[in-house]
C-alpha positions as CSV (number, residue, x, y, z in Angstrom):
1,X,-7.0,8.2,-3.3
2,X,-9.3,5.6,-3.8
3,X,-12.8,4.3,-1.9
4,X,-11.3,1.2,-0.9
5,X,-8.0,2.6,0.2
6,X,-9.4,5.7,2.2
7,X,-11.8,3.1,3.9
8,X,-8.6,1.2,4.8
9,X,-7.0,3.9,6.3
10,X,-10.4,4.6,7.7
11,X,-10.5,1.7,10.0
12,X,-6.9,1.9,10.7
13,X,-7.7,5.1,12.5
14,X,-11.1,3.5,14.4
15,X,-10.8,1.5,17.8
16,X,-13.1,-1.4,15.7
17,X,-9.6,-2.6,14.2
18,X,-8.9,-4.6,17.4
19,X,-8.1,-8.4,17.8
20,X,-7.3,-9.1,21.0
21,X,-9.7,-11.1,23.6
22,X,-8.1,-10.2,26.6
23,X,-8.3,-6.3,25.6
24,X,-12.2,-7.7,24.6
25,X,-13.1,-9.2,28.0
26,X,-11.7,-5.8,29.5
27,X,-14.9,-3.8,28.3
28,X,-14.7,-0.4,26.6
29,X,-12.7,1.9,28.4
30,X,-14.5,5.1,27.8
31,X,-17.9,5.9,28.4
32,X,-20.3,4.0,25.9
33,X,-22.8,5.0,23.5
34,X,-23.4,6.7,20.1
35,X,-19.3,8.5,19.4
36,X,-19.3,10.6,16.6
37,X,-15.5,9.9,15.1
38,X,-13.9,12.6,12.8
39,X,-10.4,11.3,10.6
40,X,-8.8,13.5,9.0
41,X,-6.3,12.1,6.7
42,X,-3.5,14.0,5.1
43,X,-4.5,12.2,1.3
44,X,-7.8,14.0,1.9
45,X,-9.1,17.5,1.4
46,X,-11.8,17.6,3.9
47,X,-12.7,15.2,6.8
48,X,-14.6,12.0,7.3
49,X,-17.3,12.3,9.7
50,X,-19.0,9.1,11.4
51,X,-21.1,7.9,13.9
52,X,-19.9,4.7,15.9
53,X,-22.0,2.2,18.5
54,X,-19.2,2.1,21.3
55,X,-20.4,-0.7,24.2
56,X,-18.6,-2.9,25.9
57,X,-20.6,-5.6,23.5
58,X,-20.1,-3.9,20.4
59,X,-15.7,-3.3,22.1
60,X,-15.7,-7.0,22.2
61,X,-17.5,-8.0,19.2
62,X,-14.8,-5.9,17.3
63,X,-11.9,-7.1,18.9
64,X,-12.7,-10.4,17.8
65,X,-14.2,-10.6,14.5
66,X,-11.8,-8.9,12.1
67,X,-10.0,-11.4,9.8
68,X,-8.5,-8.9,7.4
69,X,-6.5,-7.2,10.1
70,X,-4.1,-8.8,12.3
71,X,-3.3,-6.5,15.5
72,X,0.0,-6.6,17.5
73,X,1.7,-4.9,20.0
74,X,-1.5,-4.1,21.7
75,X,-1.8,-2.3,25.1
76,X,-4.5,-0.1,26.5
77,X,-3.6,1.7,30.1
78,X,-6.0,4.1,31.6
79,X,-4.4,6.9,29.4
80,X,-5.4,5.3,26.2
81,X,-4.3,2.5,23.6
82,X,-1.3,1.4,21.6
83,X,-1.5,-1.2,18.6
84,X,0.6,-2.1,15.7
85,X,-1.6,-3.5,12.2
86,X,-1.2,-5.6,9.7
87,X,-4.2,-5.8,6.4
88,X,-3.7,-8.4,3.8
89,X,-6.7,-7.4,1.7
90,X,-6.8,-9.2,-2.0
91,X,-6.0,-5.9,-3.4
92,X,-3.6,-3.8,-0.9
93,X,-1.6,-4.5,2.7
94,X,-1.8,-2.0,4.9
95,X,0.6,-1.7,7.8
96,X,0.6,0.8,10.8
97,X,0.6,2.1,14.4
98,X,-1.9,3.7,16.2
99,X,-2.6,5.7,19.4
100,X,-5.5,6.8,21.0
101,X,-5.1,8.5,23.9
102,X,-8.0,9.4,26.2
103,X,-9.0,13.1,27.2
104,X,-11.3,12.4,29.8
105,X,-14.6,9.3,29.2
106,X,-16.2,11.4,26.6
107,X,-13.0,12.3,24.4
108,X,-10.9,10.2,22.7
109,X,-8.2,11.6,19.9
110,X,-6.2,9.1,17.9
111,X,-3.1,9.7,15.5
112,X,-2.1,6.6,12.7
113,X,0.8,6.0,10.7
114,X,-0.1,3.7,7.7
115,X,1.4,2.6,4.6
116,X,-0.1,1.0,2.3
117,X,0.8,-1.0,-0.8
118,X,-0.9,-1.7,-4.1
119,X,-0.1,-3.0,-7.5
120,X,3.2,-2.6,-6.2
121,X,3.2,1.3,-5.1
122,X,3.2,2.0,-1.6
123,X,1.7,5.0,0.0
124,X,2.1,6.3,3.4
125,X,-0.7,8.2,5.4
126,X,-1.4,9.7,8.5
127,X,-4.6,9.7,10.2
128,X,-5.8,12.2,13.1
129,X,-8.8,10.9,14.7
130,X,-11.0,12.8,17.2
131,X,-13.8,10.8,19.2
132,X,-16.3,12.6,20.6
133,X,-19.1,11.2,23.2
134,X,-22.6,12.4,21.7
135,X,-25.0,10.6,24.0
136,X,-26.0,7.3,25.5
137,X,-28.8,5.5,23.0
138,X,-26.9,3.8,20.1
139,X,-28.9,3.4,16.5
140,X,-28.9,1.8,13.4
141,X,-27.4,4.9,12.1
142,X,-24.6,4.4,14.1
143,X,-21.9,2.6,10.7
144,X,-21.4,-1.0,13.0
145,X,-24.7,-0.9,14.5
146,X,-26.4,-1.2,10.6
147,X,-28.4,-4.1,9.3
148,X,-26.1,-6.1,7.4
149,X,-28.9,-5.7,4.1
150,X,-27.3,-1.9,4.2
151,X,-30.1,1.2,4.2
């Protein structure tokens, strides 16, 4: 599997796919800070391991800035959140639903189903997620909280 496709199926899997300003205005659900996030997708041999700013700035600022990804079906309850997506990327379309469910405010585990399609193969992937609390400063070593110049 490719870079750019197993960073598709990357943010397929992460709550910074979102959309949708109501959800937005609602704040993050869980409790915030620095949330390290370990996929595990059956395309790959070993898991991917980041760290991710979760606020209820950085919830909102990600539920409204993606234009690559439209998000439907969207709902988030106190047990966790449902959402179906859509990437038209020049060079793949990924499609997909996900759920998160919550385990608590410091634990978070989500399961995707995505296919996706390039150069007219299409290949379907599932993602387990885990999202684990880890404390509440956030960094620039957290991946959305870099400068934009990249370090």
């Amino acid at each position: 599997m490719n870079f750019a496709l197993t960073r598709v199926c990357w943010l397929a899997a992460s709550v910074l796919v979102f959309d949708a300003a109501g959800v937005a205005q609602q704040g993050f659900p869980e409790r915030p800070g620095d949330w390290e996030v370990t996929g595990k997708m059956d395309a790959l041999p070993e898991p991917i391991v980041q760290h991710f700013c979760f606020t209820s700035e950085t919830w909102a600022k990600a539920l409204t800035q993606n234009p690559t990804c439209k998000v439907q079906d969207i709902s988030v309850t106190s047990k966790g959140i449902h959402y179906t997506l859509d990437c038209d990327r020049k060079t793949a379309q990924t499609k997909g639903t996900t759920d998160i469910t919550f385990d608590g405010t410091e634990h978070m585990i989500g399961k995707s189903t995505i296919t996706t399609t390039s150069g007219g193969k299409s290949r379907s992937s599932v993602v387990v997620t885990d999202y684990r609390w880890k404390g509440a400063a956030c960094t620039d070593a957290d991946v959305n909280m870099k400068p934009k110049g990249g370090r």
